[in-house]
BATISE-34116 format. One line per 5 residues: their letters; for each residue x, y, z of N, C-alpha, C, CB. Coordinates in pm, 1 decimal, decimal comma. Glycine has a CB too. Layout:
a = X/Y/Z/X/Y/Z/X/Y/Z/X/Y/Z  ...;
***
This chain:
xxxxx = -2118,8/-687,4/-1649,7/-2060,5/-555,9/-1629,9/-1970,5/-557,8/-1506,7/-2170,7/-448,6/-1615,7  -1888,0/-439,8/-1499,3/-1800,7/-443,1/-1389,0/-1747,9/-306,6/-1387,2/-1691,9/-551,8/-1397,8  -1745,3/-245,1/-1256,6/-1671,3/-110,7/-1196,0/-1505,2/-151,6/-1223,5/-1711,9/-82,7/-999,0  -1441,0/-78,3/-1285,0/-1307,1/-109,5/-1249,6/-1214,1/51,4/-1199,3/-1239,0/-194,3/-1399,1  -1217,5/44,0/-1087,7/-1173,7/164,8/-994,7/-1017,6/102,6/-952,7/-1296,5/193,3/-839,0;
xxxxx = -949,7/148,7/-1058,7/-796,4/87,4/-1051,5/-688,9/162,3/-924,2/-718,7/121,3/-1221,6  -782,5/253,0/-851,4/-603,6/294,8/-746,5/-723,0/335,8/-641,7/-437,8/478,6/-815,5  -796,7/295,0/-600,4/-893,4/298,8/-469,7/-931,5/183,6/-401,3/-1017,0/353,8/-498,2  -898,9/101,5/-237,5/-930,4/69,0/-191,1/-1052,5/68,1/-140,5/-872,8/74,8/-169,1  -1119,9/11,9/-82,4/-1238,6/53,6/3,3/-1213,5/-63,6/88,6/-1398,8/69,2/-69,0;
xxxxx = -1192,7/1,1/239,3/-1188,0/-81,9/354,6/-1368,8/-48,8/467,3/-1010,9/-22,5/445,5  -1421,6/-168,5/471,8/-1548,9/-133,9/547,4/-1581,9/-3,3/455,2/-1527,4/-101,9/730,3  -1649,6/-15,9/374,7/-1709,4/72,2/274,5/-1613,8/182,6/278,0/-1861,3/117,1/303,3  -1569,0/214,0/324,5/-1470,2/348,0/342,1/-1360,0/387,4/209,7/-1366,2/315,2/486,9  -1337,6/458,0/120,1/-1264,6/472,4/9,1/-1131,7/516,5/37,7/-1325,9/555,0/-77,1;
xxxxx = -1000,0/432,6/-0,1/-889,9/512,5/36,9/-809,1/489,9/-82,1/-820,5/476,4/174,4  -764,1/628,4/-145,9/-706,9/657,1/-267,0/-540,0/564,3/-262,6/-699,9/842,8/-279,3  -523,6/465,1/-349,1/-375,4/392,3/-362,6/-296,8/474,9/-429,5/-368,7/254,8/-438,7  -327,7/589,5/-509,4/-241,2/644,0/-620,3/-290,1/786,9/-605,5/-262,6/573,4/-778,9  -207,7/852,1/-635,6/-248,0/1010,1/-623,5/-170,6/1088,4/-768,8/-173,6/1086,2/-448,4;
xxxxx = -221,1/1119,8/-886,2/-404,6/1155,3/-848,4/-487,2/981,5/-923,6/-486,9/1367,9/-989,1  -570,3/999,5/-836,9/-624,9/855,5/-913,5/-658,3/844,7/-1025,2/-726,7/800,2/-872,1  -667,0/777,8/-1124,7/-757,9/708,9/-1234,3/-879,3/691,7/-1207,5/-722,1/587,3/-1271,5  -997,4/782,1/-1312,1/-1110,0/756,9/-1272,3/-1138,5/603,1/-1320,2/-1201,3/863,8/-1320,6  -1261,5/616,3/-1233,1/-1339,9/480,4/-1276,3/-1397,6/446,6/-1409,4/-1450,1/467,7/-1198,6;
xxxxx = -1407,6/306,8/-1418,0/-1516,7/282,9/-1551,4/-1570,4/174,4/-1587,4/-1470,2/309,1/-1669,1  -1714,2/149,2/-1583,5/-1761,9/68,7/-1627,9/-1780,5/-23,2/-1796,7/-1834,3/114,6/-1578,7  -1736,3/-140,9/-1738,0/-1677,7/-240,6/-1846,0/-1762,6/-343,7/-1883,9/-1555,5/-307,8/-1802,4  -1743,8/-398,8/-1991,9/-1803,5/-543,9/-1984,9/-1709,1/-624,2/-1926,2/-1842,1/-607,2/-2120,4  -1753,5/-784,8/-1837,5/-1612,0/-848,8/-1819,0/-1485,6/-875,2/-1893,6/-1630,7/-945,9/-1793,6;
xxxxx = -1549,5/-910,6/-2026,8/-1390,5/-907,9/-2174,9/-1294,9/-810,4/-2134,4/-1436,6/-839,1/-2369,8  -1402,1/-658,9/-2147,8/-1299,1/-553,0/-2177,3/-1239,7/-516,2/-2009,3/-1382,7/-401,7/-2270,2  -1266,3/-586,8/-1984,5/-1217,3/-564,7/-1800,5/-1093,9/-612,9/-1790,7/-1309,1/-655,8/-1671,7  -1130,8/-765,8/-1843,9/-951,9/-839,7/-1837,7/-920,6/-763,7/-1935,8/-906,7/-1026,0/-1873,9  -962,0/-671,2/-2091,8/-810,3/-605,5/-2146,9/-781,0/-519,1/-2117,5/-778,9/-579,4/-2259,1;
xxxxx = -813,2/-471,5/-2006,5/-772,4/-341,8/-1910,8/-719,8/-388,4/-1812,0/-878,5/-248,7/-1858,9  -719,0/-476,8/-1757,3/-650,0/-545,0/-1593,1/-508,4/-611,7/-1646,2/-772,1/-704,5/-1500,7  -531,7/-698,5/-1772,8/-385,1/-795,5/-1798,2/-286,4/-718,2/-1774,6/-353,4/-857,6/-1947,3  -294,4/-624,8/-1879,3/-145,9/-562,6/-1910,8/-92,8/-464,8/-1801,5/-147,8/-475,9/-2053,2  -184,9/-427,6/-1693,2/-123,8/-370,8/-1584,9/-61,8/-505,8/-1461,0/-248,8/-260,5/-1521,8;
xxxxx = -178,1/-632,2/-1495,6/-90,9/-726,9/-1389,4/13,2/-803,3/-1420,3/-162,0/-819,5/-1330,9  71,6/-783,8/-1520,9/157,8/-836,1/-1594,0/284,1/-735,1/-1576,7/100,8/-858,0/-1734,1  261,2/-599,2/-1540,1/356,7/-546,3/-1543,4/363,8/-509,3/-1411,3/365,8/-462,6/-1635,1  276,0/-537,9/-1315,9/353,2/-518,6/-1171,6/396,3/-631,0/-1106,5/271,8/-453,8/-1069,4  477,9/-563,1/-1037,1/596,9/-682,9/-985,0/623,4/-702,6/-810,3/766,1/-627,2/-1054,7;
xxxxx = 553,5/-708,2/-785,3/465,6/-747,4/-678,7/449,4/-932,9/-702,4/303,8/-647,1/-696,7  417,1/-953,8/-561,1/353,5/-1098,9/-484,6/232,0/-1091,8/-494,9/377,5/-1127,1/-330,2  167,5/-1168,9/-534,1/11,7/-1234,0/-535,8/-41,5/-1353,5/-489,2/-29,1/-1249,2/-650,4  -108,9/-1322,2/-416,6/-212,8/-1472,4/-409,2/-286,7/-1419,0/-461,3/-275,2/-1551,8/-279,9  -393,7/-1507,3/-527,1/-515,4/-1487,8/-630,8/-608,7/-1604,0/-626,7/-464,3/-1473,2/-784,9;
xxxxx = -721,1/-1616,2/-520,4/-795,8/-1668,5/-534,5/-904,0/-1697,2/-665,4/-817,2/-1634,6/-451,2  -962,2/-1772,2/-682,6/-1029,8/-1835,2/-846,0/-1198,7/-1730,8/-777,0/-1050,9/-2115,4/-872,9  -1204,1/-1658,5/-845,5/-1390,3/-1622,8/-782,1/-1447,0/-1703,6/-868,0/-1477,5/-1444,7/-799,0  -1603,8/-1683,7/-725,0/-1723,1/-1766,2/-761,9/-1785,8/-1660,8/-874,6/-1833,8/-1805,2/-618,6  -1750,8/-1733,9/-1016,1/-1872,0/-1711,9/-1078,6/-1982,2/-1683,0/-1066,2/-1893,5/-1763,9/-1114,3;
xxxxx = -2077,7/-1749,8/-965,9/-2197,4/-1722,2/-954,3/-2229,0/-1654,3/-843,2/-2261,5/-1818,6/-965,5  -2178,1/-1600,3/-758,8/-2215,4/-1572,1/-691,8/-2100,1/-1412,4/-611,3/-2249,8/-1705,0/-643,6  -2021,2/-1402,4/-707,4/-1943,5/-1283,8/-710,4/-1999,2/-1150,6/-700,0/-1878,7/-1284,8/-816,6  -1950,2/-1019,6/-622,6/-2019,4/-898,8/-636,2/-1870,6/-823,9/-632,6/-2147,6/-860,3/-511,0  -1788,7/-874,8/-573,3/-1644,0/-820,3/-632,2/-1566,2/-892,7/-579,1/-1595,9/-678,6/-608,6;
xxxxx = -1428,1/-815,7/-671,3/-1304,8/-892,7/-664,6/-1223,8/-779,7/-692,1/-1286,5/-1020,5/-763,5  -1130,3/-787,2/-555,1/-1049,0/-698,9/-532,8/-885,6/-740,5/-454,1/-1137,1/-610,1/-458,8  -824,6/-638,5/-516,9/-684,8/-666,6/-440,4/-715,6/-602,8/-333,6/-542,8/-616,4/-501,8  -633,2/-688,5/-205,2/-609,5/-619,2/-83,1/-467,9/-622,7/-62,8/-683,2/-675,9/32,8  -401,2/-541,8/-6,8/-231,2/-530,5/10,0/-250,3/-628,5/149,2/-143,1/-331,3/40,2;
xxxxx = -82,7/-675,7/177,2/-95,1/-744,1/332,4/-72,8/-642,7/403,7/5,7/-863,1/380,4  -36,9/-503,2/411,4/-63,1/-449,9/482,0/-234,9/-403,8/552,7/11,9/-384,6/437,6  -312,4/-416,5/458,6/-474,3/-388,3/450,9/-538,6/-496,5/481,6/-531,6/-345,5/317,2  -475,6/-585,2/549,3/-579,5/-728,0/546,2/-655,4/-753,7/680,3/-485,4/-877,7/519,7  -607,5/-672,8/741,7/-706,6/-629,2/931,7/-797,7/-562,9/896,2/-631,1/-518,9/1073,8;
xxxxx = -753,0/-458,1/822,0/-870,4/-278,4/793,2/-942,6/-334,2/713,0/-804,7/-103,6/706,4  -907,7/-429,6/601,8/-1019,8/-477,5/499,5/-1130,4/-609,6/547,0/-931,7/-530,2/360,4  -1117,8/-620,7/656,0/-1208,7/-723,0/727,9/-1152,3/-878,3/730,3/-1354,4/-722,1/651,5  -1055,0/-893,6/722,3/-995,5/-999,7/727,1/-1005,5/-1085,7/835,7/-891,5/-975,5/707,2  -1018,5/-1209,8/835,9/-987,4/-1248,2/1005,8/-851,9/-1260,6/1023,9/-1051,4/-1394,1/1064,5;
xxxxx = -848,6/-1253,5/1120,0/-672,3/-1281,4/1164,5/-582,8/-1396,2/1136,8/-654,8/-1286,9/1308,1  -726,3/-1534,2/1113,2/-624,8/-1669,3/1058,5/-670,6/-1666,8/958,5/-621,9/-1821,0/1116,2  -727,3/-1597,7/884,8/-717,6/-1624,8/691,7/-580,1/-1519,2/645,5/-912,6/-1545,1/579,3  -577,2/-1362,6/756,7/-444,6/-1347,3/708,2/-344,5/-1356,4/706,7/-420,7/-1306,7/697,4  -311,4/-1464,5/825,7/-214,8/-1498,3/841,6/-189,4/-1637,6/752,5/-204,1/-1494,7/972,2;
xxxxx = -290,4/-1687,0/726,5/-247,0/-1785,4/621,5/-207,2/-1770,3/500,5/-322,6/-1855,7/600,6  -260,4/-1624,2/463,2/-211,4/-1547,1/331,3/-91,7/-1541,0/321,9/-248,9/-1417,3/313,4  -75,1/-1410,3/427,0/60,8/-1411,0/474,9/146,5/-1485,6/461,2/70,8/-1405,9/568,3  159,6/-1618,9/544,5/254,0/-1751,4/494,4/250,5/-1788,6/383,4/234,9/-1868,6/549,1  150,3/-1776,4/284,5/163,5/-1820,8/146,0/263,8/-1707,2/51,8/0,7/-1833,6/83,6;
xxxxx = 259,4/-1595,7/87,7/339,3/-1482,3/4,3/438,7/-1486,1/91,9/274,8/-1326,8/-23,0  519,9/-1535,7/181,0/601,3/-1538,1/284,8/708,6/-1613,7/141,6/541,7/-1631,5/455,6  615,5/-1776,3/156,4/729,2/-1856,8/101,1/667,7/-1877,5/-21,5/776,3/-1992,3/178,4  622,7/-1761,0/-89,8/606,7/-1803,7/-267,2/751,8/-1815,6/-299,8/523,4/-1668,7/-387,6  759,4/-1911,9/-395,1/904,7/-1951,2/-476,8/885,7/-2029,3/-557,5/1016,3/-2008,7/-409,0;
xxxxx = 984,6/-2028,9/-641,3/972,3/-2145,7/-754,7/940,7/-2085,8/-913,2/834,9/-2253,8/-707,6  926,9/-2154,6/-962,4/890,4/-2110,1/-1171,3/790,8/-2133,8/-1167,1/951,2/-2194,2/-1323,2  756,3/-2069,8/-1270,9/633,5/-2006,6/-1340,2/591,4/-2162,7/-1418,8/678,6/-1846,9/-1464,5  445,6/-2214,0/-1416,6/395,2/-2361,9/-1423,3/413,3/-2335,4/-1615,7/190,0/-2403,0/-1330,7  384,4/-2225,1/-1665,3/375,1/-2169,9/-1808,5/503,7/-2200,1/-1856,6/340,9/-2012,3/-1824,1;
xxxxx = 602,9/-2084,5/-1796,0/723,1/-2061,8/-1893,1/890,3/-2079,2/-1826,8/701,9/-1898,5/-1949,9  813,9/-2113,2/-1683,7/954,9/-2134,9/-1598,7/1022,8/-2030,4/-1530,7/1058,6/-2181,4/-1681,7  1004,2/-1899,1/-1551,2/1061,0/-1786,8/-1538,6/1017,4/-1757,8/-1367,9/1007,2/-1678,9/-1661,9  1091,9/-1703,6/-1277,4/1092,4/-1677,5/-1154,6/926,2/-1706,0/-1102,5/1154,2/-1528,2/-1138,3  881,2/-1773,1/-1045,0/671,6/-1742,7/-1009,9/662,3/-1622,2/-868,8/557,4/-1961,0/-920,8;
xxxxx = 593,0/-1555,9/-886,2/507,7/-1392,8/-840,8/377,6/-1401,2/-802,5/490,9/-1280,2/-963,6  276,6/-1531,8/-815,5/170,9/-1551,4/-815,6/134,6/-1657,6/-800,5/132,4/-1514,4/-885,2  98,4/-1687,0/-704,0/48,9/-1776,4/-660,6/-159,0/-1828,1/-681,5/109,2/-1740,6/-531,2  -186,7/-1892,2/-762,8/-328,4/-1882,8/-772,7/-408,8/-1979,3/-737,2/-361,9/-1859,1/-881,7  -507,3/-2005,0/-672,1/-558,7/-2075,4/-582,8/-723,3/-2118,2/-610,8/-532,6/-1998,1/-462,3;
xxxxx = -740,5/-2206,1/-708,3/-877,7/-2248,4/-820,7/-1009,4/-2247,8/-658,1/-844,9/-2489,1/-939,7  -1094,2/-2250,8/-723,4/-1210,5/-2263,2/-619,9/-1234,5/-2435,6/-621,6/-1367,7/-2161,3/-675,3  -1150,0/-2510,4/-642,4/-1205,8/-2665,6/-594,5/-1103,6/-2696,8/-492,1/-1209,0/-2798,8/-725,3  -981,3/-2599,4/-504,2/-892,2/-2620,5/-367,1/-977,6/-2503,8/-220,9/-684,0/-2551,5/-418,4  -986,9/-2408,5/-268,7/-988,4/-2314,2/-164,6/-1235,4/-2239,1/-211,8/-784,2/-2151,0/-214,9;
xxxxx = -1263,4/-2322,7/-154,4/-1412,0/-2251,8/-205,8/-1459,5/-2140,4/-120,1/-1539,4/-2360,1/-204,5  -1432,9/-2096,2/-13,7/-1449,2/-1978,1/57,2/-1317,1/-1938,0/122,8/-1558,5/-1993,5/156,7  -1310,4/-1819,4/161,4/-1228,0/-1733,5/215,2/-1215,7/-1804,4/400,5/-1302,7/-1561,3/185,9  -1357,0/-1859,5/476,9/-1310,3/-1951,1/612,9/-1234,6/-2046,2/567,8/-1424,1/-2024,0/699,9  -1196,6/-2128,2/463,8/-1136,5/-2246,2/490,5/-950,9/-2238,1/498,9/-1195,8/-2343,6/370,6;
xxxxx = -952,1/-2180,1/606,2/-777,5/-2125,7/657,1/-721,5/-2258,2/682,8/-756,0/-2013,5/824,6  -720,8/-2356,6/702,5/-616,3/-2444,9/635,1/-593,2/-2481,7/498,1/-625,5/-2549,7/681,4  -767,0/-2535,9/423,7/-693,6/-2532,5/285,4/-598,8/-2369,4/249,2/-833,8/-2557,8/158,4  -630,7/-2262,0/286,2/-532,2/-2166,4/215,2/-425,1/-2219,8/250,1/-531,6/-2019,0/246,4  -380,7/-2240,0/354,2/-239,1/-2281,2/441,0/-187,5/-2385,9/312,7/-270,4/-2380,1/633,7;
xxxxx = -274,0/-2510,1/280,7/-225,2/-2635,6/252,1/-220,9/-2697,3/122,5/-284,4/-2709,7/320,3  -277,4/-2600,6/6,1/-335,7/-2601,3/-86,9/-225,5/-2588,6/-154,2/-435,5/-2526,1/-99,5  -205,0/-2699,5/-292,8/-99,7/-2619,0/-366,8/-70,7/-2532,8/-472,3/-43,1/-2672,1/-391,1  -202,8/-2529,0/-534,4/-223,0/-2400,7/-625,4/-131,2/-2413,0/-736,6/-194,5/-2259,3/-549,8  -126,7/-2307,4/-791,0/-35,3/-2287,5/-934,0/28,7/-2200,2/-921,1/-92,2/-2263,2/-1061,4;
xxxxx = 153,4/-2159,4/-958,7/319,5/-2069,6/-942,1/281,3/-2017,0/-1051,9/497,0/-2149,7/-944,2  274,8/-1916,2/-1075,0/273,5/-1840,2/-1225,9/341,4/-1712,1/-1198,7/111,2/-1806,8/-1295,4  457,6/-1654,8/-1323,5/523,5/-1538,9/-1348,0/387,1/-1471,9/-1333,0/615,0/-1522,9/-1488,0  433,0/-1341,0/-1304,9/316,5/-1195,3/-1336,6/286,8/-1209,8/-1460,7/374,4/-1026,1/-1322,5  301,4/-1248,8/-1597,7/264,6/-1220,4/-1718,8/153,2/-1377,8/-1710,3/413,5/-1199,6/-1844,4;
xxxxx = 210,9/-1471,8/-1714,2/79,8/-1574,4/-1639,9/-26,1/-1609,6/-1564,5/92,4/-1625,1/-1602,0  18,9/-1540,9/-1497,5/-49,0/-1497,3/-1361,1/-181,9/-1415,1/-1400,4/59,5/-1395,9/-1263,6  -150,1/-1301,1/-1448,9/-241,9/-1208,9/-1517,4/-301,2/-1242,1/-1572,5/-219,1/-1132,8/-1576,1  -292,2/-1364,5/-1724,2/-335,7/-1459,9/-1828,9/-462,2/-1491,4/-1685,0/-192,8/-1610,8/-1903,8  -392,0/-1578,6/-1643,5/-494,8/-1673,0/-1534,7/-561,9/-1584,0/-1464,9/-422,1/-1774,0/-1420,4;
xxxxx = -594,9/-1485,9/-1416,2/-711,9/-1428,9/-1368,5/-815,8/-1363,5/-1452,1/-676,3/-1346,1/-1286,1  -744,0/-1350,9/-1577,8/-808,6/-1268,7/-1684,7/-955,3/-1338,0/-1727,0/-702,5/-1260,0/-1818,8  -837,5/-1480,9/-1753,5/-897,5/-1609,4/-1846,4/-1011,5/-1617,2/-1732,8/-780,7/-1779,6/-1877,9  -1006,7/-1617,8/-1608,6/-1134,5/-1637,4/-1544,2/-1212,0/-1601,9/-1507,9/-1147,7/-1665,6/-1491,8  -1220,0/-1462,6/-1531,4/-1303,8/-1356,8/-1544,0/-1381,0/-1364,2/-1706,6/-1208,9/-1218,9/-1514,5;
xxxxx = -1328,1/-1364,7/-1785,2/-1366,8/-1381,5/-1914,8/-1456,2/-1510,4/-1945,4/-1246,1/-1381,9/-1992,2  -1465,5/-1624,0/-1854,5/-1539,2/-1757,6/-1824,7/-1639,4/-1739,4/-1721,2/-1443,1/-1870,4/-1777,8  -1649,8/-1590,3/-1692,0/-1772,8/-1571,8/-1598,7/-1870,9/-1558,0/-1710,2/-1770,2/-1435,6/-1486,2  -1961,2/-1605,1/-1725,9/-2151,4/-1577,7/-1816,4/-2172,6/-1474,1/-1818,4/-2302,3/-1627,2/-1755,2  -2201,3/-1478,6/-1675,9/-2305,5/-1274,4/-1659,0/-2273,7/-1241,0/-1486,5/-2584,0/-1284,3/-1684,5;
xxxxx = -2221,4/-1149,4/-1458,7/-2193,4/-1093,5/-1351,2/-2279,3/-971,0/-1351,5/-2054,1/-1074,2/-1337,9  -2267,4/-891,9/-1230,1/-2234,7/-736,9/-1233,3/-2128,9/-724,1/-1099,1/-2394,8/-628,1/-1214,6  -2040,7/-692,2/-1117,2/-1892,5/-634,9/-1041,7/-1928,9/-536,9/-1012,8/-1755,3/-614,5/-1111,1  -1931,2/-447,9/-890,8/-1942,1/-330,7/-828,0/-1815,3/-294,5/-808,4/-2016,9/-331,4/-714,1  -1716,5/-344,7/-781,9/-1576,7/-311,4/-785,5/-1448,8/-392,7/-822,3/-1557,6/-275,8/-676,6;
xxxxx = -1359,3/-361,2/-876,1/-1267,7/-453,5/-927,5/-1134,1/-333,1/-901,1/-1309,7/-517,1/-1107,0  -1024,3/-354,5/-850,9/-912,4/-247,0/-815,8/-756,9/-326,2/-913,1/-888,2/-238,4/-594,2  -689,3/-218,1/-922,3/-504,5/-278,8/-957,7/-496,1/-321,0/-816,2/-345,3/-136,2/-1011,7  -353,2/-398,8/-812,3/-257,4/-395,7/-747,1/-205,9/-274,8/-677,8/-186,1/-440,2/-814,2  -137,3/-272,5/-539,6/-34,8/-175,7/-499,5/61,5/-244,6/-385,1/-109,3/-37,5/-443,0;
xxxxx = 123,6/-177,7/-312,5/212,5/-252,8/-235,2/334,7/-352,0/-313,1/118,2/-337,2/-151,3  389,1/-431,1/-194,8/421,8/-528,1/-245,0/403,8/-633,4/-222,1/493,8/-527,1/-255,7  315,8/-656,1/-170,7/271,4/-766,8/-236,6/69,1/-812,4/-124,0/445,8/-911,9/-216,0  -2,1/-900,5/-160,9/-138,8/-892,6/-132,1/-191,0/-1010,1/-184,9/-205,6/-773,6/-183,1  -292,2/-1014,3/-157,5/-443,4/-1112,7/-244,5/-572,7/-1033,0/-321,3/-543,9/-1209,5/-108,2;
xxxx = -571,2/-1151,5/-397,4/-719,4/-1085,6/-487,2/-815,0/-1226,8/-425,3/-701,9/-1075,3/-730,3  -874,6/-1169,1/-383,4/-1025,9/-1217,5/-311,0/-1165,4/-1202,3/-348,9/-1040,6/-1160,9/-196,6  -1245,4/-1248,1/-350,6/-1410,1/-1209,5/-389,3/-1469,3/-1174,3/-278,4/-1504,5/-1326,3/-450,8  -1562,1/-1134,0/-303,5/-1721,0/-1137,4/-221,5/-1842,2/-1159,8/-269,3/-1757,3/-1025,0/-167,3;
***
C-alpha cells in the first residue's frame, strides 16, 4: 500500500500545500500508484534526480524541490551534491535519445542518502521525463510488499526523489 498525497510537502513533519487547492489524498496499491504517478511524471518538465529506493526497507519516497532541500532535512553536502548533479544534467535520453530531464541513480551506485561523493561521482542513467517516469514506476512496481506513508508529484523546477 501507499499514501499518494500529490501537491503536499511535509518538511520535519510539518505539511506545506505545493498546489492550491490541493488534490486530496489516496491510498493505493503500489501497481496502481505507478498508474497514477507515470503519466503526471512524464508530463512534467522539470529536472530530476531520482534515487532507486530500498525496497525493503522504504517508508517513503518523496520529491523534494532544490529549493526545499535545507527545510526538508537535508545535509548541506548531500545537497549540494544534488545540486551539482541537476546543475549539469545534459545529454539524451539512454531509451530514445530525446533531450535527458532525469537523471536516475540505482541503489548499487548510490545505497544511502550519506554517501555524498558517490552522489557527486556516480553515473547513473539520462532518461527523457517519459523514461524517466517508466524507470521509477518500473521500480516501485518490483517492490513485493511495502506500506508507503507518503509518496508526493513533482513541483518546482527542478529536485530529487529520495526515500526514507
Amino acid at each position: 500500500m501507499a499514501t499518494f498525497i500529490p501537491d503536499t510537502l511535509y518538511l520535519r513533519g510539518k505539511a506545506r500545500l505545493r498546489r492550491d487547492p490541493a488534490r486530496p489524498e489516496v491510498s493505493v496499491c503500489l501497481d496502481c500508484l505507478a498508474g497514477l504517478l507515470e503519466p503526471e511524471l512524464a508530463a512534467w518538465p522539470g529536472r530530476v534526480v531520482a534515487f532507486e529506493p530500498d525496497g525493503e526497507s522504504f517508508t517513503q519516497y518523496f520529491y523534494v524541490g532544490r529549493e526545499d532541500f535545507a527545510a526538508a532535512g537535508l545535509r548541506s553536502e548531500v545537497a549540494a551534491a544534488i545540486e551539482a548533479r541537476l546543475a549539469k544534467l545534459s545529454g539524451e535520453c539512454s531509451d530514445c535519445g530525446r533531450p535527458a530531464s532525469w537523471l536516475w541513480i540505482s541503489r548499487r551506485e548510490v545505497s544511502n542518502l550519506d554517501q555524498t561523493e558517490r552522489i557527486e561521482t556516480s553515473p547513473g542513467a539520462l532518461f527523457c521525463a517519459k523514461h524517466g517516469a517508466a524507470k521509477l514506476c518500473e521500480a516501485l512496481r518490483r517492490v513485493e510488499e511495502a506500506n508507503l506513508f507518503y509518496v508526493n508529484a513533482p513541483y518546482g523546477d527542478s529536485g530529487a526523489y529520495v526515500w526514507i
